[in-house]
C-alpha positions as CSV (number, residue, x, y, z in Angstrom):
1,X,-179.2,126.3,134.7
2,X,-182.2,125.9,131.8
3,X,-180.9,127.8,128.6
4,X,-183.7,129.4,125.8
5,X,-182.2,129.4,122.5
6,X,-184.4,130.6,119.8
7,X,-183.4,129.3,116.5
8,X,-184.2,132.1,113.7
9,X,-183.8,133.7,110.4
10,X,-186.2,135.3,108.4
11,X,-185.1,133.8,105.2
12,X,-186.8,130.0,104.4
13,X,-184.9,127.5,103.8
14,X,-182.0,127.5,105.6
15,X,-181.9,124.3,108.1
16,X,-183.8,126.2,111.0
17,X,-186.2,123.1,111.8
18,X,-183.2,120.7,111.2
19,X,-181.2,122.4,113.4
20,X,-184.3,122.3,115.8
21,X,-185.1,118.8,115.8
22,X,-181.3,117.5,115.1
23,X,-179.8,119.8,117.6
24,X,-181.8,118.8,120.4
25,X,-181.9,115.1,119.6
26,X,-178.3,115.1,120.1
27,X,-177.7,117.1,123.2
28,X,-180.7,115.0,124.5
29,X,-178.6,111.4,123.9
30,X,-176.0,113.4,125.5
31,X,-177.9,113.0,128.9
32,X,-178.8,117.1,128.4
33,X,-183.0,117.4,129.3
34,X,-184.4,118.9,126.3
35,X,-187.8,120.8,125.4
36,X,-188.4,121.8,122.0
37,X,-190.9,124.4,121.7
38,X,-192.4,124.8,117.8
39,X,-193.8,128.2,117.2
40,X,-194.2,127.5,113.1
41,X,-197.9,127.0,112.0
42,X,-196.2,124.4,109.3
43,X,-195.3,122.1,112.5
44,X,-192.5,120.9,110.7
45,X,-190.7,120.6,113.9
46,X,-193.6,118.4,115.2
47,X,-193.9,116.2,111.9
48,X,-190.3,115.5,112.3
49,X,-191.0,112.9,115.8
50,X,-193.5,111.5,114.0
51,X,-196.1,113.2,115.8
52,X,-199.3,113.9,113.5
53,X,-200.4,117.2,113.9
54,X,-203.8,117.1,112.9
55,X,-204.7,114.9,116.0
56,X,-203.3,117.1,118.7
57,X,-205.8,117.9,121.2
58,X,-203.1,120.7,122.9
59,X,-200.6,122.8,121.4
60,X,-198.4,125.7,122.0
61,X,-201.5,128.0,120.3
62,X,-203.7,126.4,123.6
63,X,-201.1,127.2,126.0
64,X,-200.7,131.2,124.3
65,X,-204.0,131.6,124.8
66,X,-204.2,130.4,128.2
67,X,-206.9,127.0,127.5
68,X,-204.9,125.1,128.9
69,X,-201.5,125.1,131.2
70,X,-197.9,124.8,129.4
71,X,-197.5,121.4,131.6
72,X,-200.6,119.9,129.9
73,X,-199.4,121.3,126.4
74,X,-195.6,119.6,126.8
75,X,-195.7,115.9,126.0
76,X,-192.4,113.5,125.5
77,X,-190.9,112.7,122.0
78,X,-189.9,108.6,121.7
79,X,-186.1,110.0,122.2
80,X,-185.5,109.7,126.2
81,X,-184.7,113.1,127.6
82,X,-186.2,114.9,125.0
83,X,-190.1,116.5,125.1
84,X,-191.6,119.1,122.9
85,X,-194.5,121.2,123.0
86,X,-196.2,120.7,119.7
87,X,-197.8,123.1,117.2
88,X,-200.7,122.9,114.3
89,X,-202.0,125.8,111.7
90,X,-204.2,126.9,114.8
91,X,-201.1,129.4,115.4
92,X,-201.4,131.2,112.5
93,X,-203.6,132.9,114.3
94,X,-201.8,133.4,116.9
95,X,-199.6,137.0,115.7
96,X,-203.2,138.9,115.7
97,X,-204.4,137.7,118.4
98,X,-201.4,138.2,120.8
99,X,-201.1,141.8,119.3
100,X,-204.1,143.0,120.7
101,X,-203.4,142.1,124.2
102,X,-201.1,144.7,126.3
103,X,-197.5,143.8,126.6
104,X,-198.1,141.3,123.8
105,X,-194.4,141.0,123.6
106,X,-194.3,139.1,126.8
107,X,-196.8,136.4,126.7
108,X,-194.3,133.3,125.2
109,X,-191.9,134.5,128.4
110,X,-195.1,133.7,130.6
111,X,-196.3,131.3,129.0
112,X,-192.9,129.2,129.6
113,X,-191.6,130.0,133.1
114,X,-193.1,127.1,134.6
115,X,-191.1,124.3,132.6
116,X,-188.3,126.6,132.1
117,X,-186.4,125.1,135.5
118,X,-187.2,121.4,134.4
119,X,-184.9,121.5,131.1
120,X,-181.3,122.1,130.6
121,X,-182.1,123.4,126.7
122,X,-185.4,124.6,125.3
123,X,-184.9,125.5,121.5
124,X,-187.6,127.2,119.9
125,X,-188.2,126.9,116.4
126,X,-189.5,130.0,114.3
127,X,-191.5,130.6,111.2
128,X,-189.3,132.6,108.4
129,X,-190.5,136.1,109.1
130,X,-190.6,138.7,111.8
131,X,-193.6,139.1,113.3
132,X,-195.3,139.2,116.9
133,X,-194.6,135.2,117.1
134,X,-190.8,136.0,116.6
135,X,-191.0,139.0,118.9
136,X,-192.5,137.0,121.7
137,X,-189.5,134.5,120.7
138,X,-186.9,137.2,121.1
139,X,-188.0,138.5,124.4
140,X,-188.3,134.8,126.2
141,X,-185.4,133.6,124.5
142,X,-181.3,134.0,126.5
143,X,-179.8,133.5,123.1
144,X,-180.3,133.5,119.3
145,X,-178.7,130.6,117.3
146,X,-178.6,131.4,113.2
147,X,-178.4,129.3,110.4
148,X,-177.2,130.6,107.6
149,X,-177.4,128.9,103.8
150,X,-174.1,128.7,102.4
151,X,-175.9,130.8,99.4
152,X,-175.1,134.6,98.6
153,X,-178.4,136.0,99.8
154,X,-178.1,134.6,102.8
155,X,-175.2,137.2,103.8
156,X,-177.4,139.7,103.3
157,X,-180.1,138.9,105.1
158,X,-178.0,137.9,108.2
159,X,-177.1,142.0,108.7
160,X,-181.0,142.7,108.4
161,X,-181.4,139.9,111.5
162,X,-178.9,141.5,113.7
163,X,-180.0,144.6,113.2
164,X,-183.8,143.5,113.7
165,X,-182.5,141.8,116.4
166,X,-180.7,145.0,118.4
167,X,-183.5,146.4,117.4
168,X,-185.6,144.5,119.8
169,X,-182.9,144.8,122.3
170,X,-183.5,149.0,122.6
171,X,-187.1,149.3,122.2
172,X,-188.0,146.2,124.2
173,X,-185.2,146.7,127.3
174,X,-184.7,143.0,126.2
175,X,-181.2,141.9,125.8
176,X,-180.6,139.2,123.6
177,X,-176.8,137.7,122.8
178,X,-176.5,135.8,119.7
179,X,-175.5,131.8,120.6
180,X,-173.8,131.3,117.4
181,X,-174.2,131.8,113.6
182,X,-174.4,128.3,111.6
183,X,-173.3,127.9,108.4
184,X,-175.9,124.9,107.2
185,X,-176.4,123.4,103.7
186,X,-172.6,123.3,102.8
187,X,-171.6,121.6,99.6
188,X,-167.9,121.8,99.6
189,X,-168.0,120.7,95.9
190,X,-168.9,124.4,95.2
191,X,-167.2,127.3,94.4
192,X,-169.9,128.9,96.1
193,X,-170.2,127.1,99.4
194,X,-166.3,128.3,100.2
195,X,-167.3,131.9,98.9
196,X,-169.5,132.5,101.8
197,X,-167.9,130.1,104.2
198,X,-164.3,132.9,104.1
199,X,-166.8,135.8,104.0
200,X,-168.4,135.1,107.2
201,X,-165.3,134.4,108.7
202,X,-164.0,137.2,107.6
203,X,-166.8,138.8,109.1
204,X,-167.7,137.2,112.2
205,X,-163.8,135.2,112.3
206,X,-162.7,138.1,114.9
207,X,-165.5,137.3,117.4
208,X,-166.9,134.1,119.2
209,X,-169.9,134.1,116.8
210,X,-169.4,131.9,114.0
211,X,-169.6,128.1,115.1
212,X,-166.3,125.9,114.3
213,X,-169.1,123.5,113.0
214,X,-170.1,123.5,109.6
215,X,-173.5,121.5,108.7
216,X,-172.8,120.1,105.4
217,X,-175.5,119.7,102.1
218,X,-176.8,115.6,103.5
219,X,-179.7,113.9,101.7
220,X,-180.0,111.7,104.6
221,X,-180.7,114.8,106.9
222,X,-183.3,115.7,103.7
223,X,-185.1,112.1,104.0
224,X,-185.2,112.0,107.9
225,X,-188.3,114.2,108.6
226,X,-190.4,112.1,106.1
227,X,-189.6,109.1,108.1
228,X,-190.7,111.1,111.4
229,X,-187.5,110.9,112.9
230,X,-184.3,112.9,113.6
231,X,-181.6,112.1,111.3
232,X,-179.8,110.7,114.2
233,X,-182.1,107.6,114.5
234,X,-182.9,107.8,110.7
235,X,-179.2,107.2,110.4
236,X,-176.3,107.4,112.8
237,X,-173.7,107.0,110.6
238,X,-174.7,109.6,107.9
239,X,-172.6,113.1,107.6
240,X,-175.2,115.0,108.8
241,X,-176.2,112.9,112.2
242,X,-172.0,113.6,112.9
243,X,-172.1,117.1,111.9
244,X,-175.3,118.1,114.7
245,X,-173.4,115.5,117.3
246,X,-170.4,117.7,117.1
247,X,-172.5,121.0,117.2
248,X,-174.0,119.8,120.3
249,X,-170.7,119.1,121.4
250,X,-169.6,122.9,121.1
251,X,-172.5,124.3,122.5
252,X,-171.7,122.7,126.2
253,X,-168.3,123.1,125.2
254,X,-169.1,126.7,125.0
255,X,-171.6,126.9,128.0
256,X,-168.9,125.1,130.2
257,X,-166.2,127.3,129.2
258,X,-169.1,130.5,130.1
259,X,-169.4,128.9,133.1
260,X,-165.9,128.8,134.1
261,X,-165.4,132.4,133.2
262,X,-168.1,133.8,135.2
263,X,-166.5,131.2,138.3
264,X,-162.9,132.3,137.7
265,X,-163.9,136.6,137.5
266,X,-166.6,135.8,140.8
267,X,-163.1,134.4,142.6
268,X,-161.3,136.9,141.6
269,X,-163.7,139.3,143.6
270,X,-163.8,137.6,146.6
271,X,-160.0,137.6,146.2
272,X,-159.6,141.1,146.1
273,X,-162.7,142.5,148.4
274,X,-160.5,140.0,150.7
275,X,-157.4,141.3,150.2
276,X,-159.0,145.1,150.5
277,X,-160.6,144.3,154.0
278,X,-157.3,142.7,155.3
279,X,-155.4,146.1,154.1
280,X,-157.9,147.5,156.5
């Protein structure tokens, strides 16, 4: 079953593309078919396979616009398993254009739902703000995954994102569970880094939101996009690299566990509408 996770926060800065490209690398050498999908004029997603944006003859803008199909748009990354549909400044124009149209909210969801059924994880990487692009992200999307810089602002922009995000939810008929909140950029030298590390789980440490895995402050995960690569080729052995292996790990941890849930309660009712017909 394909999974949409859109990878978010309004604040820049805060590991969104790196969780992107890193995420997806790994779940990708873990035999999981992956589709990245960036939606961020700045293509920093795209850059970071080595993929040079200003000779793409088809991007994600093409495909929103209907040029071309989202097939033609999706081309394979040098990491087997893994494929992404690029993206150039074209899309910058993308927010006005798609807001003219009726039931603009809906057109990344269309544009998508033929290579939805070929992946097992399509991540979609956003730009830092909150507009028609991030809309259209919310809608398509089955979960929300969000980083969070272990910095003080970025507590208090994570209660504007939820609330932007339920938002969406009511006016939209569009519900959209968060995946996981990710605590990126972690220096555990600092003071401050533990500050807002017991804050959100203090806040979110009740609830299956906050990820067990922390992504640590890594200059290797810094250098990697300038080489083209994902840190995990850039280095395997480097903090970082282990730090998105063992995310990866939690999130089919987590979707198996989902899985098992919704088998054991769909047993359960044939158990009992069973035992209620064998009363009778």
């Amino acid at each position: 079953m394909s999974e949409i996770i859109a990878v978010m926060n309004q604040k820049g800065g805060c590991g969104k593309t790196t969780t992107v490209v890193n995420t997806a690398t790994s779940l990708a050498v873990m035999g999981k078919s992956v589709l990245v999908v960036d939606m961020d004029p700045q293509a920093n997603a795209t850059t970071s396979f080595g993929i040079d944006k200003t000779k793409l003859e088809n991007t994600i803008y093409d495909a929103l616009i209907g040029d071309i199909s989202v097939k033609k748009a999706t081309i394979p990354t040098f990491i087997k398993n893994l494929f992404i549909i690029p993206s150039n400044i074209s899309l910058s124009g993308a927010g006005m254009e798609l807001s003219r149209r009726e039931n603009y909210h809906i057109v990344l969801q269309e544009t998508l739902k033929d290579v939805v059924p070929l992946f097992d994880y399509i991540f979609i990487d956003l730009p830092p703000s909150l507009g028609v692009i991030t809309v259209n992200a919310l809608v398509a999307c089955d979960s929300v995954l969000i980083p969070i810089q272990a910095e003080y602002y970025a507590l208090e922009g994570v209660a504007d994102l939820i609330n932007t995000i339920k938002l969406v939810e009511k006016r939209l008929r569009s519900p959209t569970p968060i995946k996981g909140i990710l605590l990126t950029l972690f220096d555990k030298r600092t003071r401050l880094s533990k500050d807002v590390y017991s804050e959100l789980k203090s806040y979110f440490g009740g609830t299956n939101l906050l990820f067990k895995t922390i992504i640590p402050r890594n200059i290797r995960l810094a250098e990697a996009p300038s080489f083209g690569k994902p840190c995990l080729i850039y280095d395997p052995d480097s903090t970082g690299t282990k730090a998105y292996l063992k995310l990866a790990d939690e999130i089919i941890q987590r979707d198996e566990n989902v899985q098992l849930n919704i088998a054991k309660t769909n047993m359960d009712r044939v158990k009992k509408d069973s035992e209620v017909a064998g009363g009778k």
